[in-house]
Structure formats: C-alpha cells, structure tokens
Biotite code that builds the C-alpha atoms (Angstrom):
import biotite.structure as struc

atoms = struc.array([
    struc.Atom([97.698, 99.435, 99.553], chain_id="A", res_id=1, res_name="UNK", atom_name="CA", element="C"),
    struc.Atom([94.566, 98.222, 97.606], chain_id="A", res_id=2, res_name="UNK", atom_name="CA", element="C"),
    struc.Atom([91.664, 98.702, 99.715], chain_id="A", res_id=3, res_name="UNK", atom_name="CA", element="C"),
    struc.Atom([89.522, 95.497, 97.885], chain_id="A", res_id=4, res_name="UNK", atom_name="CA", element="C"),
    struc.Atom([91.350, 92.277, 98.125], chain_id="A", res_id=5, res_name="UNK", atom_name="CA", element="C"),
    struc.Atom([90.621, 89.400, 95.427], chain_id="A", res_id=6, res_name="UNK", atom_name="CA", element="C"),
    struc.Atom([89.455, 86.525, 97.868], chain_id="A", res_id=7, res_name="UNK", atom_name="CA", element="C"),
    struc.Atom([88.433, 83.919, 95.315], chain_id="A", res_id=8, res_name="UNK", atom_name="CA", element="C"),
    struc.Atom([86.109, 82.420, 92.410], chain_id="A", res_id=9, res_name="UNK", atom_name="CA", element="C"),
    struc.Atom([82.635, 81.075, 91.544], chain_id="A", res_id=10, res_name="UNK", atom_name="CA", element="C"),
    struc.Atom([83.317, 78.095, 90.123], chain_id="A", res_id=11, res_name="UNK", atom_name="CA", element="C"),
    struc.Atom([80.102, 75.928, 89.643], chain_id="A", res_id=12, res_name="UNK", atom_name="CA", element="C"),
    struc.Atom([76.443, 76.106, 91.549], chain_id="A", res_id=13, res_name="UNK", atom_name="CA", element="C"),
    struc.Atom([76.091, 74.165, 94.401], chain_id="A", res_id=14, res_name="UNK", atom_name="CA", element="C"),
    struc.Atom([72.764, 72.308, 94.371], chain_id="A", res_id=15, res_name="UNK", atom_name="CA", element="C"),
    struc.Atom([69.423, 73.396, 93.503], chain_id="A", res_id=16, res_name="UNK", atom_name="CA", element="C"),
    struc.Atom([68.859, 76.228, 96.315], chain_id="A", res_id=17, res_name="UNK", atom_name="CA", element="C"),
    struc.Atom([71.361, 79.099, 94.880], chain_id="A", res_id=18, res_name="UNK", atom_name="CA", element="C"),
    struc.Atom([74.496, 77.452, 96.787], chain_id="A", res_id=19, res_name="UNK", atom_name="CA", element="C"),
    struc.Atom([77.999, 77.742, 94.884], chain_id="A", res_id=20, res_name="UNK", atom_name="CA", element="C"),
    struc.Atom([81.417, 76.270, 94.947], chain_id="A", res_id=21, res_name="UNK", atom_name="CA", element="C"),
    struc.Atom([83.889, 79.144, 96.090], chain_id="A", res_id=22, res_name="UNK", atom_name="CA", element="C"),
    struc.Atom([87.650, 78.689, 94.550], chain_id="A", res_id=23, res_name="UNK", atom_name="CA", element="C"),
    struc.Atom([89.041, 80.319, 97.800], chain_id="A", res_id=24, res_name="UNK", atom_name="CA", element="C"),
    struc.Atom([92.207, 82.656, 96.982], chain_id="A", res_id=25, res_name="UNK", atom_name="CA", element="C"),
    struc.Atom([92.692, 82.651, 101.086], chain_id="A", res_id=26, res_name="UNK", atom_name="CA", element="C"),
    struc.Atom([94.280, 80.077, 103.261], chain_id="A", res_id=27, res_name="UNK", atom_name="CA", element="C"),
    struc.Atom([90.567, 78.661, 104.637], chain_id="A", res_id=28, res_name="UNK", atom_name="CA", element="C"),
    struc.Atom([86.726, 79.004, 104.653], chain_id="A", res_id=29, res_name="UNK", atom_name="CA", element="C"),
    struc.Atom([87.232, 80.268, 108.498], chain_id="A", res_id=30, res_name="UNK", atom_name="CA", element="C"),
    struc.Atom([89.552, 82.878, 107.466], chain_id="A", res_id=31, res_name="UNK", atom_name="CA", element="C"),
    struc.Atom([86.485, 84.453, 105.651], chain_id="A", res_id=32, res_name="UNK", atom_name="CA", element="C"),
    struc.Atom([83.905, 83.112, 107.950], chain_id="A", res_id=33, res_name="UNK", atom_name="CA", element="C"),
    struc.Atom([82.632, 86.714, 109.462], chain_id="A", res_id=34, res_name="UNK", atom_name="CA", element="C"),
    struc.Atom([82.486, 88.169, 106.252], chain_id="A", res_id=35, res_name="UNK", atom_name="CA", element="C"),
    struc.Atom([79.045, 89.888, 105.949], chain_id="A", res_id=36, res_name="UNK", atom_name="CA", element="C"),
    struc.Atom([79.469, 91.277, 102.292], chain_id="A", res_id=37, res_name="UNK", atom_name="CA", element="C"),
    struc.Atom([81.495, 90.900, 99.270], chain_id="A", res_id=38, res_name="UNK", atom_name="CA", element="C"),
    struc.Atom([81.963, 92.575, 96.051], chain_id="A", res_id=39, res_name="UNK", atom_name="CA", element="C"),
    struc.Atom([82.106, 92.265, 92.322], chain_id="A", res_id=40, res_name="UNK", atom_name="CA", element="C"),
    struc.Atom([84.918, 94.310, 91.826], chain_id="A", res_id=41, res_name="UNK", atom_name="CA", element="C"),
    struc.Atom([88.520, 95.460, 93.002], chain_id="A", res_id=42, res_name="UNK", atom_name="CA", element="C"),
    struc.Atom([86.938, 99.187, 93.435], chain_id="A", res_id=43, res_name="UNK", atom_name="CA", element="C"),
    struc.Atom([83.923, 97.982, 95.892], chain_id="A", res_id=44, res_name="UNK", atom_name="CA", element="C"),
    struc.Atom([81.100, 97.924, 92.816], chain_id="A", res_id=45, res_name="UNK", atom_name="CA", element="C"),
    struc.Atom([78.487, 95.602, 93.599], chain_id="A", res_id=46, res_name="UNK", atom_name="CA", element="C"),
    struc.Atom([77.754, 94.852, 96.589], chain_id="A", res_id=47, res_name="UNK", atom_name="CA", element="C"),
    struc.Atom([76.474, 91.245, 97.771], chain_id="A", res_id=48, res_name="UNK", atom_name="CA", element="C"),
    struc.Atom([75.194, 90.096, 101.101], chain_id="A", res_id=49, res_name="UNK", atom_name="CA", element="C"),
    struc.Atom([76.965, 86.853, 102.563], chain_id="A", res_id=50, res_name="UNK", atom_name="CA", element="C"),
    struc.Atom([74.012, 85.107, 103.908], chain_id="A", res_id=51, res_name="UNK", atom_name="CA", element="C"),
    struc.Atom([76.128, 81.100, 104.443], chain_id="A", res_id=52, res_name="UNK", atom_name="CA", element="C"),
    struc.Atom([79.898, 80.374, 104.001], chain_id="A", res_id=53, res_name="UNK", atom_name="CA", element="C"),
    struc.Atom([80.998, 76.579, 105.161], chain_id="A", res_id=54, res_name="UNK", atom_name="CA", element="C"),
    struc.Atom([83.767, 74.639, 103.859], chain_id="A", res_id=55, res_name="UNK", atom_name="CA", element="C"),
    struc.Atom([83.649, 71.817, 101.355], chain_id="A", res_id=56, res_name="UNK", atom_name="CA", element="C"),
    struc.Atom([86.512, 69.264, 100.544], chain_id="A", res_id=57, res_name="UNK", atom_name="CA", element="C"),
    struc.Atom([89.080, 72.697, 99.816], chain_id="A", res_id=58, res_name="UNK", atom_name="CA", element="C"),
    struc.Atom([86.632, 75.177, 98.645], chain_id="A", res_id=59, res_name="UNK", atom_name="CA", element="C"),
    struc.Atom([83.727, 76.788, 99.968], chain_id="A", res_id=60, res_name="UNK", atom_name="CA", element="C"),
    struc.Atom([80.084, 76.811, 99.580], chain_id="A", res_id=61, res_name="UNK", atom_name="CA", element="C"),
    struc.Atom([78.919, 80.500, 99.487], chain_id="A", res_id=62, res_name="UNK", atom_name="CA", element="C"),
    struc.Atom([75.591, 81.966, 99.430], chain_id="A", res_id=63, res_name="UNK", atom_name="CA", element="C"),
    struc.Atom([74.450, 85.002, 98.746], chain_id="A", res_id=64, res_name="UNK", atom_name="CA", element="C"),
    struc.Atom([71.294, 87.357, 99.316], chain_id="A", res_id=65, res_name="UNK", atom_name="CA", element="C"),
    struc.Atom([69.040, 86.955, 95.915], chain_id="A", res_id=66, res_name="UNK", atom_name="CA", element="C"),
    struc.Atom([70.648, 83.849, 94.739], chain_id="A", res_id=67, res_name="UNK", atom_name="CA", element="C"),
    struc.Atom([68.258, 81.688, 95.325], chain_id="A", res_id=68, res_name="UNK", atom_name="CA", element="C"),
    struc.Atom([68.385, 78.801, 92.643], chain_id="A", res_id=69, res_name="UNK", atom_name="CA", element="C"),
    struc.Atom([70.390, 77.353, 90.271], chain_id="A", res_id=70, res_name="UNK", atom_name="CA", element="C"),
    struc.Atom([69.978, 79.513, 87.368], chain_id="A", res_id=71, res_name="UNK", atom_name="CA", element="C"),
    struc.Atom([70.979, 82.537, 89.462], chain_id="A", res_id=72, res_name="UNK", atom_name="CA", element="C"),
    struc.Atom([74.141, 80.457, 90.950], chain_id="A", res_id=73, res_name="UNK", atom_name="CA", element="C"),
    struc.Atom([75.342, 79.552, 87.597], chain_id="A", res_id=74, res_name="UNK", atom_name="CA", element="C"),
    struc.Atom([74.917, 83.255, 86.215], chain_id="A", res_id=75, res_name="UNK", atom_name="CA", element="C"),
    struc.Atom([77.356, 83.971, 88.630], chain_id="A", res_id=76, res_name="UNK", atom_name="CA", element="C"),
    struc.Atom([79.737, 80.703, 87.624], chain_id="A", res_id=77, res_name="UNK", atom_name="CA", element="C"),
    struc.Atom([83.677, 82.535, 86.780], chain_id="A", res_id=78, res_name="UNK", atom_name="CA", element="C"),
    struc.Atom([82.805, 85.958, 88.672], chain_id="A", res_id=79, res_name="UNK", atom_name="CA", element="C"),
    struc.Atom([85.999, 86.847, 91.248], chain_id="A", res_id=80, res_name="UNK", atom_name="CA", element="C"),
    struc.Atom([84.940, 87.939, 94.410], chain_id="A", res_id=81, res_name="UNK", atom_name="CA", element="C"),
    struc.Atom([86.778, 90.701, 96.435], chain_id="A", res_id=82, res_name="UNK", atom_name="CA", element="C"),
    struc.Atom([86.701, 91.735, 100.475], chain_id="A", res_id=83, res_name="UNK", atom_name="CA", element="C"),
    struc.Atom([87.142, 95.058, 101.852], chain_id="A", res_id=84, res_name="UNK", atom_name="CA", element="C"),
    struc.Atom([90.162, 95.323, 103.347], chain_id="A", res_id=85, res_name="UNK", atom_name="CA", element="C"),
    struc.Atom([88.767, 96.478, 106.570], chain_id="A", res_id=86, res_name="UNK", atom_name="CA", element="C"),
    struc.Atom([86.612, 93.469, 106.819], chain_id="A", res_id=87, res_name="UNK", atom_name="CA", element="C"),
    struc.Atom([88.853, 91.281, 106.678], chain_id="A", res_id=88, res_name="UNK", atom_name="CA", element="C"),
    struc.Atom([91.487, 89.955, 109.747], chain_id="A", res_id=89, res_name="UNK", atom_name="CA", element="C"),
    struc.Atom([94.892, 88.933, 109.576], chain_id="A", res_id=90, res_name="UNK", atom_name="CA", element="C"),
    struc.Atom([96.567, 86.548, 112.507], chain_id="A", res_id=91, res_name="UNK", atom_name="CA", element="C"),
    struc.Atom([99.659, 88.747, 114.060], chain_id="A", res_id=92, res_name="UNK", atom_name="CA", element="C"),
    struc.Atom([102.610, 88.314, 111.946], chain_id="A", res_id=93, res_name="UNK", atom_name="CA", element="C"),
    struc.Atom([100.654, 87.567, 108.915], chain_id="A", res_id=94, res_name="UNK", atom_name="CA", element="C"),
    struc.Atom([100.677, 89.802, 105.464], chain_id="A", res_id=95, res_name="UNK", atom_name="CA", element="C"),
    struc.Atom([98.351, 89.888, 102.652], chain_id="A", res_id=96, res_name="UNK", atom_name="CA", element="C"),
    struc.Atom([99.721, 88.638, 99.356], chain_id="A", res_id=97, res_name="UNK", atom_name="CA", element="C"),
    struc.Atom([99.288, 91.885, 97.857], chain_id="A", res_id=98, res_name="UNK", atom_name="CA", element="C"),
    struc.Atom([101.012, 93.613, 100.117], chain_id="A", res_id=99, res_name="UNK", atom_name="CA", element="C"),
    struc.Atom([104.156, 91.681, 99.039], chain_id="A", res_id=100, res_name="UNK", atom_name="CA", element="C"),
    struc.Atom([103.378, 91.884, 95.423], chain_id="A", res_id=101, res_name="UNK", atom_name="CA", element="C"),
    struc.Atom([106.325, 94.694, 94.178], chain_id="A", res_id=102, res_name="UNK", atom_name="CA", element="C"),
    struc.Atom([108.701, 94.770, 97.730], chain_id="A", res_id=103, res_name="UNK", atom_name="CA", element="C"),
    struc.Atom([112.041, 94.608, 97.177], chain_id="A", res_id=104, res_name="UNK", atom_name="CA", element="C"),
    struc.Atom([114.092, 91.144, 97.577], chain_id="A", res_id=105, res_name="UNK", atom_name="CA", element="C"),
    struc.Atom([117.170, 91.929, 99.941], chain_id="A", res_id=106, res_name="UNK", atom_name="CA", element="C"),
    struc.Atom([119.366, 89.848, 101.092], chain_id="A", res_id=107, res_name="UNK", atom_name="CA", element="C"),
    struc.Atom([119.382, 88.939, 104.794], chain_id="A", res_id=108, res_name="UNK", atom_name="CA", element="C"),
    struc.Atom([123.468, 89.128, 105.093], chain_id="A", res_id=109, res_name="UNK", atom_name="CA", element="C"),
    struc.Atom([124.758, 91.244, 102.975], chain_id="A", res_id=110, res_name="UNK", atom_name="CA", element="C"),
    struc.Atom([121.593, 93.413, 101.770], chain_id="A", res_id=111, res_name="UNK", atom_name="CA", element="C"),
    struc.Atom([122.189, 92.890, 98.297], chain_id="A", res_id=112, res_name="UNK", atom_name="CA", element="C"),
    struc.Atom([118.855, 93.934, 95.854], chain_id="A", res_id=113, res_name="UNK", atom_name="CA", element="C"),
    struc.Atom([118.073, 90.692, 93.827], chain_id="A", res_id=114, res_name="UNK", atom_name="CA", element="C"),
    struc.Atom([114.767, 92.132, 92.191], chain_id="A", res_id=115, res_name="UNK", atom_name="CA", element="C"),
    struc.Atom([111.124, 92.839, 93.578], chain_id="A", res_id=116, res_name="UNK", atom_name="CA", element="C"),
    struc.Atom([108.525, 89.901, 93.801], chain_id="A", res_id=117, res_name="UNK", atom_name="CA", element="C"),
    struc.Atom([106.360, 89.601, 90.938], chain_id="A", res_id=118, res_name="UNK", atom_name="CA", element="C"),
    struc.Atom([104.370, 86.681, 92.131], chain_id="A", res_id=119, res_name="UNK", atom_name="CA", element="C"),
    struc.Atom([103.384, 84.338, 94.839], chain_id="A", res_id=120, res_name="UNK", atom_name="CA", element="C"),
    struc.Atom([101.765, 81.288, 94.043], chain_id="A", res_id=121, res_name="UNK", atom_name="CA", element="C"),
    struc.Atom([100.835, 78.186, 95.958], chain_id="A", res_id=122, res_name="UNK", atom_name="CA", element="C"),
    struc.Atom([101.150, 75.125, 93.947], chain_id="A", res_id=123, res_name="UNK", atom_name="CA", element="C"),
    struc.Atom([101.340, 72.805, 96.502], chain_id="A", res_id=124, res_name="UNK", atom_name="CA", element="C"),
    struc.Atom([102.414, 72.883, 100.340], chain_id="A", res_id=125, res_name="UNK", atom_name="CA", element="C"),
    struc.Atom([104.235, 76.046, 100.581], chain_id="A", res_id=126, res_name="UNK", atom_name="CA", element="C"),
    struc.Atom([104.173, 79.852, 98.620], chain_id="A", res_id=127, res_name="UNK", atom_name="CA", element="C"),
    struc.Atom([106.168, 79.609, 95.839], chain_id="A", res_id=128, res_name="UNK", atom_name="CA", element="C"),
    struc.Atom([107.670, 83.648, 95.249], chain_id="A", res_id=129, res_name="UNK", atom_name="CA", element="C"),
    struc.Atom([108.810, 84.680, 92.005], chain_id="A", res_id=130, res_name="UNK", atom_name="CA", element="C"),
    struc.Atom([111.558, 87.615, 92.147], chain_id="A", res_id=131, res_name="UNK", atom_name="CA", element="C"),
    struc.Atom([111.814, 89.391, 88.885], chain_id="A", res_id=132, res_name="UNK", atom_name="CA", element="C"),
    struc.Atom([115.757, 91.080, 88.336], chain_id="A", res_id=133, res_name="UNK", atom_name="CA", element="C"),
    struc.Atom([115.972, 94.533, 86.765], chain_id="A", res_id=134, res_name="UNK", atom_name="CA", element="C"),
    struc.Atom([117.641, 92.799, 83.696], chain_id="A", res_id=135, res_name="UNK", atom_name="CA", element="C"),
    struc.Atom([113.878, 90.851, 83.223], chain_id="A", res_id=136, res_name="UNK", atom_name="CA", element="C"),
    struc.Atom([115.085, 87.760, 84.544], chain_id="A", res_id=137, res_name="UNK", atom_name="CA", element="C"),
    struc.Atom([113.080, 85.628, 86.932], chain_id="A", res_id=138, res_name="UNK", atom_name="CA", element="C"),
    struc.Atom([114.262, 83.590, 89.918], chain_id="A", res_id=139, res_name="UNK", atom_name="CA", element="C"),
    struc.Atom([111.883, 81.601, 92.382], chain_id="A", res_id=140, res_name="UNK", atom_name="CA", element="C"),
    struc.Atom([112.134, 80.540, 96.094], chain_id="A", res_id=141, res_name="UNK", atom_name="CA", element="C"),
    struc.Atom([109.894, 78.211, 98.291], chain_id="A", res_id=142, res_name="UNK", atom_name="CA", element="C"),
    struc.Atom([108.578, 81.096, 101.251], chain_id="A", res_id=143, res_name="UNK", atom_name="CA", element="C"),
    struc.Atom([109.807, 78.599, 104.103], chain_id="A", res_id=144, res_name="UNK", atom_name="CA", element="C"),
    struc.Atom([111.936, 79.657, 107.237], chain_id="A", res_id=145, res_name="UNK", atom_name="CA", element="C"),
    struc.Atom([115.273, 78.428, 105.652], chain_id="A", res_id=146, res_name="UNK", atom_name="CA", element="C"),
    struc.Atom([115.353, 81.031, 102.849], chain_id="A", res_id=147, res_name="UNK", atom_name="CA", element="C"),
    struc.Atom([112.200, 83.754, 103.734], chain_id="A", res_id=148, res_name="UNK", atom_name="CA", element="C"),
    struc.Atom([113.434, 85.717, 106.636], chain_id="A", res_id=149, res_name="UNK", atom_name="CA", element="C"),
    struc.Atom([111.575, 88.806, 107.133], chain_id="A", res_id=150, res_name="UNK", atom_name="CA", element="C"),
    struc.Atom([108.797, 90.057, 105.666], chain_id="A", res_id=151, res_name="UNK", atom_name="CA", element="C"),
    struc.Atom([108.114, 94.281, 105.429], chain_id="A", res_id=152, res_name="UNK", atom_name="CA", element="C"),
    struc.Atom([105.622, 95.036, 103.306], chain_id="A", res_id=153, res_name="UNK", atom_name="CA", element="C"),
    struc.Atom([104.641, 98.350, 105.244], chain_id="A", res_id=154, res_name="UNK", atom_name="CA", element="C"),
    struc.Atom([108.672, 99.498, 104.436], chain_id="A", res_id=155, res_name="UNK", atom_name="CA", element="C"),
    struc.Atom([108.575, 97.700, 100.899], chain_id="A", res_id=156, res_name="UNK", atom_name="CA", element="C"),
    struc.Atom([110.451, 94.583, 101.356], chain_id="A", res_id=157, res_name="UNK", atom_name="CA", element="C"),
    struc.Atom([111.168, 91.387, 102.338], chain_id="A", res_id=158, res_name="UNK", atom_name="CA", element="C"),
    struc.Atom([114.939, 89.870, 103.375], chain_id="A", res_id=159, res_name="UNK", atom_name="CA", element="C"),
    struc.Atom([116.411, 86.138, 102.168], chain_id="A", res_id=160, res_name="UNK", atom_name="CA", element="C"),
    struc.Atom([119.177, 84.301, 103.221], chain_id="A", res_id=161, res_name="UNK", atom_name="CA", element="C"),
    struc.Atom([119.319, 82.391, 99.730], chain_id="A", res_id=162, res_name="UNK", atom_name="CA", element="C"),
    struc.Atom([121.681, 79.447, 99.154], chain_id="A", res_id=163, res_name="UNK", atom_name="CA", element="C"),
    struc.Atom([124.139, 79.219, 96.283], chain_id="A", res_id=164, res_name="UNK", atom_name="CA", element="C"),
    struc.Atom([122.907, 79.833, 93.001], chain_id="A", res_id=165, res_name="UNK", atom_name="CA", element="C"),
    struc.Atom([119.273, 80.688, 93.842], chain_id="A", res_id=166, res_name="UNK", atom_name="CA", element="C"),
    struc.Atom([119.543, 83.908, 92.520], chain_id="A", res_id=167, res_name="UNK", atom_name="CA", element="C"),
    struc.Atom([122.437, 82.713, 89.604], chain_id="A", res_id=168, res_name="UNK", atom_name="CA", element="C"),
    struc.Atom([124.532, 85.561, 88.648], chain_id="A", res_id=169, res_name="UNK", atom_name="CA", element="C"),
    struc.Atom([122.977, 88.000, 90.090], chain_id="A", res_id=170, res_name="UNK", atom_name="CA", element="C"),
    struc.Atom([123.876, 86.490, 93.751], chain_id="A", res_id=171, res_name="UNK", atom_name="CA", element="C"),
    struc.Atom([127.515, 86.013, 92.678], chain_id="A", res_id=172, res_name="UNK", atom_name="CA", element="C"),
    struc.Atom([127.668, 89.779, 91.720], chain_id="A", res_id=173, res_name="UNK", atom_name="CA", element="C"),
    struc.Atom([128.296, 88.954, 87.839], chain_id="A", res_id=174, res_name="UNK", atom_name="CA", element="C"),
    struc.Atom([125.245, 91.166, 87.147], chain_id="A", res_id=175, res_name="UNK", atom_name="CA", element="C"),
    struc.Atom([125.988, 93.483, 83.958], chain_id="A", res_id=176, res_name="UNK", atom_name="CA", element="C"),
    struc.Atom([126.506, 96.800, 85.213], chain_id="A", res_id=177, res_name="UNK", atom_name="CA", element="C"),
])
C-alpha cells in the first residue's frame, strides 16, 4: 500500500491573501479537515503546513504556511497535493481508491476472474470502475449495491454479481483459452 495518497489539485489562487481553489480528489473538504500538513509529492518531499481548509461551491479553499499572496498562490496553480496515509481517516467500511486500484474482479456467485480494476472514476453520482481482462479488453460497472458486493482490498479483491453481458464474453465463458 502507498503510504502518500494523491488528495487533490491547485487549481487557481483564491483572492489576494495567498488563498487557493483545491480540486479535491476526496469525497469532501471535512474529510480532510484535520489535516495539519500536506506534501508535494507521492514519496512525502516537501512538506507544507495546512494553516485554513473550508469548503467552497465543490472544492476547497486551502491555505498554506508561506503563501501569503497571490503571486505565491498562483506559483503553486496545477501542483497535486498528497496526505500521509496515517493522517488521514477512513469511516468503517470505507477503502481508499488506491487500495482497489489492481484487486482482482470475482464474481459474487460463481467466483469467476473477469480482470483486475484499472480505474475508478467519478463522473457523476456514483464510482464508475473500469475492469481490464487479461486479453486487454476493458469492461465498466457503476460501484452501486446492485452489482459491487464486497470490497477486499487487504486480500486483493473485490466480488460482483454482474448482470448479463456486463462483462460480454468473458461472463458467458467464450473467453479464448
């Protein structure tokens, strides 16, 4: 597991005083709320002190120790921010992205391997996940109740209980061998 998790972007300064508009990579501003620190890279380089995080229409307003005006905001403007892993808390039953990012896709029935997630986006008001086969091709499922069953990303996978066709020929069994 990746200790440094990507939590979002710098997207534009905020104001005169050093504030900046957050593109958050997380479900909410309060989900990142008691973070003290954040860093400039996925290996813990660069350090910053959190010194104001609030929300704003769906991103947040971040500030940080040293930034204190425009010009240093918009230096900062397309930097991705990351959180230690340790600083950051899940509610029970929830999973980091990451953590899914290569498990296995198994069905919930009859434990059939349909490939290993490759993605999870969130284009609108559910996780989109996009399964990728062993024979390259790509299949993609809305993570709701009715189809996402289990997720184990500590035993590297998660289970489905897709309906017919999802997973085209590779559900069916017509896979090449």
């Amino acid at each position: 597991m990746q200790q440094y998790l990507e939590i979002g972007r710098i997207v534009a300064p905020h104001g005169v005083t050093g504030e900046m508009k957050l593109e958050l990579w997380c479900d909410s501003v309060a989900f990142l709320g008691r973070l003290k620190r954040v860093y400039r890279s996925g290996q813990g380089e660069g350090e910053m002190q959190v010194t104001g995080l609030r929300p704003h229409k769906n991103m947040g307003l971040l500030r940080l120790e040293g930034v204190s005006d425009m010009d240093a905001a918009r230096a900062l403007v397309g930097r991705v921010l990351w959180a230690a892993r340790g600083d950051l808390r899940l509610p029970k039953g929830a999973c980091f992205i990451q953590d899914l990012l290569g498990c296995q896709v198994l069905d919930a029935d009859t434990g059939r391997c349909y490939g290993t997630v490759s993605d999870i986006s969130h284009p609108a008001a559910q996780d989109i996940y996009t399964v990728k086969a062993e024979d390259g091709a790509e299949y993609r499922f809305p993570g709701v109740a009715e189809f996402l069953v289990e997720k184990c990303p500590e035993e590297g996978y998660i289970r489905v209980r897709p309906i017919p066709g999802m997973f085209g020929a590779a559900q069916n069994g017509d896979e090449a061998e």
